[in-house]
N, C-alpha and C positions, 0 to 999 in steps of 0.2 A: 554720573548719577547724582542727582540732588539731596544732599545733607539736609535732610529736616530735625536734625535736633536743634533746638531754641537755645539760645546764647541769651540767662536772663541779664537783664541790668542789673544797677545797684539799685537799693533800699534809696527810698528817698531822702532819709534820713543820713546815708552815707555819703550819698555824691558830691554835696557840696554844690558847685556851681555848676550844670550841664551845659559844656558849650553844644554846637551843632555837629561837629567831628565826632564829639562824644555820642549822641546821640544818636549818629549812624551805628558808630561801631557796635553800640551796647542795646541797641534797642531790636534789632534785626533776630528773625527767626530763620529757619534754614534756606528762605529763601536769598535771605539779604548774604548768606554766605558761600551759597551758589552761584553769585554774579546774574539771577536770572533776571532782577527785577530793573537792574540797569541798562538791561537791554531789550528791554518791555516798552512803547510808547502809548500812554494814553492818548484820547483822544476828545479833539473839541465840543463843543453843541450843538456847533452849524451844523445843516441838513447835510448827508453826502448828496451828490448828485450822484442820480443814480448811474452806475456802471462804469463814472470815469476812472480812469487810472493814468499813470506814467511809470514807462520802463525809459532809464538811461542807462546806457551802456557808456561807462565813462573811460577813457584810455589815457592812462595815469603816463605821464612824462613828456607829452606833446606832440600825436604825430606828425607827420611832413602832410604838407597841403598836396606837394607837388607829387607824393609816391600815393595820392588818394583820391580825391575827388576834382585837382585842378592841376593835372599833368601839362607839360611843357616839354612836349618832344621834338628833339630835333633843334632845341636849342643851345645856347650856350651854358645859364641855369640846368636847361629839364636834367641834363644827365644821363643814365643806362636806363632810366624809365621809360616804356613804351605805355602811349594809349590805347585802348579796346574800345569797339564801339557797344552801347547798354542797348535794351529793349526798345528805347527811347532815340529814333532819328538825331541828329544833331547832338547829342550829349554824349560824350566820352567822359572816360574813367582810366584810373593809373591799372596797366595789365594786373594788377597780384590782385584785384576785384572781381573776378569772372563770374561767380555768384551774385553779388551784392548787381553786377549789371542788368543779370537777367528780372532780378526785381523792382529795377529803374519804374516802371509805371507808378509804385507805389508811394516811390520818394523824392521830396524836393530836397537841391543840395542847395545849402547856400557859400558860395565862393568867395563870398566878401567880407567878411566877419571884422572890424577892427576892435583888437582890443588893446589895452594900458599897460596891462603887466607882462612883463617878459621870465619873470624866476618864476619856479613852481610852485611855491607856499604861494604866493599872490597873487599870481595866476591861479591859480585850482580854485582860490579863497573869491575870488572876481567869478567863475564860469560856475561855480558851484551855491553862491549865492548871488551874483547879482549885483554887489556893493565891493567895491577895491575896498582894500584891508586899511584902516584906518584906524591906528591906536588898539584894542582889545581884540582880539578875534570875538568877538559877542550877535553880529547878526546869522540867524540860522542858514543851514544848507535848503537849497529850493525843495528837497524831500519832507523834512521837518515843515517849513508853508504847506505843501498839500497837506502835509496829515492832519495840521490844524484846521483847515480849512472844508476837505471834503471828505478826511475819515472819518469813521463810524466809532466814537466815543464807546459804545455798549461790545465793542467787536469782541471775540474771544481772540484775536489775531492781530500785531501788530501794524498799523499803517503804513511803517517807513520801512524797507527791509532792504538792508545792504550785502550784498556778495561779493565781498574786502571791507577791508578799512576805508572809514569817509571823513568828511566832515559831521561835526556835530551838530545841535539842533540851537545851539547859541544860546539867546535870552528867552528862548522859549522853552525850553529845560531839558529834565529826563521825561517831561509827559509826553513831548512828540520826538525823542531821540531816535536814531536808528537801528533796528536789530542786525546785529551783524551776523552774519552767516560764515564761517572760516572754511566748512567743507560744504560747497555747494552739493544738494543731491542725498545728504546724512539727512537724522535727525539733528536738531540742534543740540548743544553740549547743554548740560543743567535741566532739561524740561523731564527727566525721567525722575521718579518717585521712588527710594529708597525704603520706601514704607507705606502701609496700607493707608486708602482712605478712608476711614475710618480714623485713624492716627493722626495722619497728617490734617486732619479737620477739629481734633482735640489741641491739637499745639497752636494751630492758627487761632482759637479761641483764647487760649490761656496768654499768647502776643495781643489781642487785643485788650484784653484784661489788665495787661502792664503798657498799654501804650494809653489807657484810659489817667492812668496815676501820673505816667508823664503829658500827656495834655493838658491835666490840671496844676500843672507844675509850670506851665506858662510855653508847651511846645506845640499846641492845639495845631498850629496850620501844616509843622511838620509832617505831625503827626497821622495826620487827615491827610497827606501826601502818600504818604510810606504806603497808607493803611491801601490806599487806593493801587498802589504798584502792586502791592502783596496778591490783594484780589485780583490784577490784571494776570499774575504770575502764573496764580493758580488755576485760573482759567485756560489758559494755553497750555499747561500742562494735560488738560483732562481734553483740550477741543476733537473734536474728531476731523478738524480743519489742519490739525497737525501733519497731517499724511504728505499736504502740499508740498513741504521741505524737503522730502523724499523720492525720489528716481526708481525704488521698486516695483510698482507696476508698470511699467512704459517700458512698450516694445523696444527688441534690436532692432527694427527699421527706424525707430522715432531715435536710439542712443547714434545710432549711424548717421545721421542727417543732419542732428544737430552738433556732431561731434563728441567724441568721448573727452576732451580733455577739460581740465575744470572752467574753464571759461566755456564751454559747449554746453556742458552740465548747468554751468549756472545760467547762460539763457533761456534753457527748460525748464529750471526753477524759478525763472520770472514770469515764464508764460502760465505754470503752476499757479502760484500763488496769485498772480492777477485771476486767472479765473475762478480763484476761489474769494477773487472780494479785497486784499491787497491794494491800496491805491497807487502807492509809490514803490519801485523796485529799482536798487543799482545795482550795477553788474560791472565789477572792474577789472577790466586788464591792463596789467602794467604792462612795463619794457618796452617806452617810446619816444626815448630818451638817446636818441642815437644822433650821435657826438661824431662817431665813426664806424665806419664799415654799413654803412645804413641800406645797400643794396641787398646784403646777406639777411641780412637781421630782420627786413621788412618782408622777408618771403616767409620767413614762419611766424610771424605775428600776423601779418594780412590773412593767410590763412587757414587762421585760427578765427581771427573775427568773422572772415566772409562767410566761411562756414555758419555757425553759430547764430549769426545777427540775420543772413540771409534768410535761413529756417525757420528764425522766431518770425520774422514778416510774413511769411507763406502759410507760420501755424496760426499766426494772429488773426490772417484774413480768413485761411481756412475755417473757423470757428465761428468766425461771425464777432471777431473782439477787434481787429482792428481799426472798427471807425469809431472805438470810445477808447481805443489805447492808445496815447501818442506814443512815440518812440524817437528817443534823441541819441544819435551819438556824436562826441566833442570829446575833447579833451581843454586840458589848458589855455591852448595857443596854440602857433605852428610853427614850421624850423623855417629857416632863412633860406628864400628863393637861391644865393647863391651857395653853392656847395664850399666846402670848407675846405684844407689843405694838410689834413691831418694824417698820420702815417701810421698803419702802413697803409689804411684804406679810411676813405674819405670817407664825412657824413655832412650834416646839416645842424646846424647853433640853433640856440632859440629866439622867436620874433613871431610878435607882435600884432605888430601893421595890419595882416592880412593872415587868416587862417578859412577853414572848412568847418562848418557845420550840416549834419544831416538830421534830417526828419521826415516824421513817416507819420501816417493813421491822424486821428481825433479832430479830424477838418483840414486836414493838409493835404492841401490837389499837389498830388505824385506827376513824375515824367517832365520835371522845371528844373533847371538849376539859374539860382538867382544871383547876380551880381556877377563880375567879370573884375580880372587884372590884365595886366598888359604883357606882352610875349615873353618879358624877362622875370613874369609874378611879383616884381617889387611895386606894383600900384596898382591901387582900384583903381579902375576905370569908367564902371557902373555902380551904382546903387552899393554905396557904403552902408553897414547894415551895424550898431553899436549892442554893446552885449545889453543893453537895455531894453532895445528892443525885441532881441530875443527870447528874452524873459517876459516882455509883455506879451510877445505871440506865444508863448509854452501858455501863461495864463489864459489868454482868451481861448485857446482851445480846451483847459481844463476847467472853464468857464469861472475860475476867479476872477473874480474883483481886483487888478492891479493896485486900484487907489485905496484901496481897504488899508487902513494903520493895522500895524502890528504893536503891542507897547510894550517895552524893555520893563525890566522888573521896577524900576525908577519910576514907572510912567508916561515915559516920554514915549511919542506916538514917533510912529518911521511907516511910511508907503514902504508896501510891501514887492514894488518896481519904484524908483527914485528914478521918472523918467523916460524917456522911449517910446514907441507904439509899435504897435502892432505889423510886422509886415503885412502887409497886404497882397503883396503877389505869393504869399503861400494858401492865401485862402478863397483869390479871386479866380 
């Protein structure tokens, strides 16, 4: 429930010197002590384009190329993984996929991916922004760029909305941060009102009233900050767009399809909130991180996903949303074509070189898999694809601008892709 009682500051006369610490702590009203307005994102000026969106389903810890979309059976590498054949002639898939197959027309897999970083902070921080980690974690996550780019500033509804923990929105602030969601399918924690409105519109008043004495006090652009979170806060609080975060109406055929578990759930809550206007949505599943015993472990994570991600594509199309919805799923990186020596049951390390990316919807010709390695998976063999490019083709289907600067709070201008183009066989 949200604490609307106002926490005043000091007299101006007593503070003495307000740093900016100060000035969080002491200047906030109930909303600033509900944590609601840190996980608010405003919103740019630029037009949205109408009806784009991106949903990622991001898979926290790296899965195996070889137990997903670029099986190896019958080899020395493939290991106990068997292939299945997909909707799609000629393309096979790692067996724990048997859903995610039958939706092959709609998706190109890309098999060749090289990327830089092999550890998971740097990796996640590379696949998640676009830029290897250099010095400050300071460039945004690619959610935080769309929202600046094609959300709707005026929304009652945040643009970036995350289902887990992500990366942040870097030097582009808390205006395009991401909401995090903890229980996908809830209402969210903080957006409920403790008190009447009526009340809670007297108190938001008497906060502006003292954030007027501190702007004159020399924290004007702060201030003008906060005041603008406040209002976003409060707006989400009253939206009638709020219901999207919720799973109470939606049939037992639709909780059954998509899967009841929270990662099922939260795929429903992307396909939600996209139809209500949403432009960016992540959806994370951890636990793919397997070190050892990854035969076991990849049957109930695979499906969980298949479930889940296969459903959102079938509701996407069903709808008429998936030719302006991309949908990405990647993780970090992928595990090392050769199987590892660990006891009591073997897994797969982390690397690099070569991993799997999938996409679907917003100009991506389905029924492809693009680039190849060689029978042992330790080398491209076709069309090396760099995470740069990836990020340019995410853009060109959410019709950004890649060259467009973004400028860190210094001023200093950064392309918002440092690099790359577009594939072209996802869209030719």
């Amino acid at each position: 429930m949200l604490n609307t009682s106002l926490v005043l500051p000091m007299s101006l006369s007593q503070r003495g010197e307000m740093t900016r610490r100060s000035l969080l702590q002491r200047s906030a009203a109930g909303l600033l002590a509900s944590g609601v307005w840190s996980r608010i994102g405003l919103h740019a000026d630029e037009v949205k384009r109408e009806g784009k969106a991106c949903i990622l389903v991001w898979l926290a810890g790296a899965p195996s190329q070889m137990e997903m979309w670029d099986p190896k059976p019958g080899t020395g590498n493939g290991g106990e993984t068997k292939a299945i054949s997909t909707a799609v002639s000629g393309i096979q898939i790692a067996e724990y996929w048997p859903k995610i197959a039958k939706q092959m027309k709609e998706i190109a897999l890309i098999r060749s991916v090289s990327g830089k970083e092999a550890a998971h902070e740097r990796g996640s921080y590379h696949l998640q922004t676009g830029r290897r980690l250099t010095g400050s974690k300071d460039f945004p996550h690619f959610g935080a760029v769309v929202a600046s780019r094609i959300g709707d500033r005026k929304s009652d509804m945040p643009n970036f909305v995350s289902v887990g923990e992500t990366l942040g929105s870097g030097f582009l602030g808390v205006n395009h941060a991401p909401f995090i969601v903890d229980r996908p399918g809830e209402l969210p924690e903080n957006v409920a009102s403790a008190t009447s409105p009526p009340r809670l519109k007297r108190r938001l008043e008497l906060l502006r009233e003292q954030d007027e004495d501190l702007s004159e006090a020399g924290a004007k652009a702060i201030v003008e900050e906060h005041s603008k979170l406040y209002e976003r806060a409060n707006k989400l609080m009253t939206s009638p767009r709020l219901k999207s975060f919720e799973l109470a109406g939606e049939s037992e055929p639709t909780f059954e399809a998509y899967g009841k578990s929270a990662f099922g759930k939260g795929c429903l809550v992307a396909r939600r909130l996209v139809e209500s206007g949403v432009p960016f949505v992540e959806v994370v599943r951890g636990g793919w991180d397997m070190h050892n015993n990854i035969y076991d472990r990849i049957k109930t994570n695979a499906a969980d996903v298949d479930q889940g991600l296969s459903q959102l594509l079938a509701d996407l199309k069903q709808r008429g949303l998936l030719q302006k919805t991309l949908v990405i799923c990647m993780g970090e990186f992928g595990r090392t074509p050769k199987i590892n020596s660990r006891d009591p049951k073997p897994g797969r390390d982390h690397w690099a070189k070569n991993f799997n990316v999938l996409m679907a919807g917003c100009g991506v010709k389905g029924g492809r898999a693009i680039g190849k390695t060689n029978d042992t998976g330790q080398e491209i063999t076709d069309r090396s694809v760099a995470v740069e490019d990836l990020f340019q083709s995410f853009c060109h289907c959410l019709e950004i601008d890649a060259t467009e600067n973004l400028y860190s709070p210094a001023g200093r201008p950064m392309k918002i892709v440092d690099g790359g183009e577009p594939i072209k066989e996802l869209f030719a």
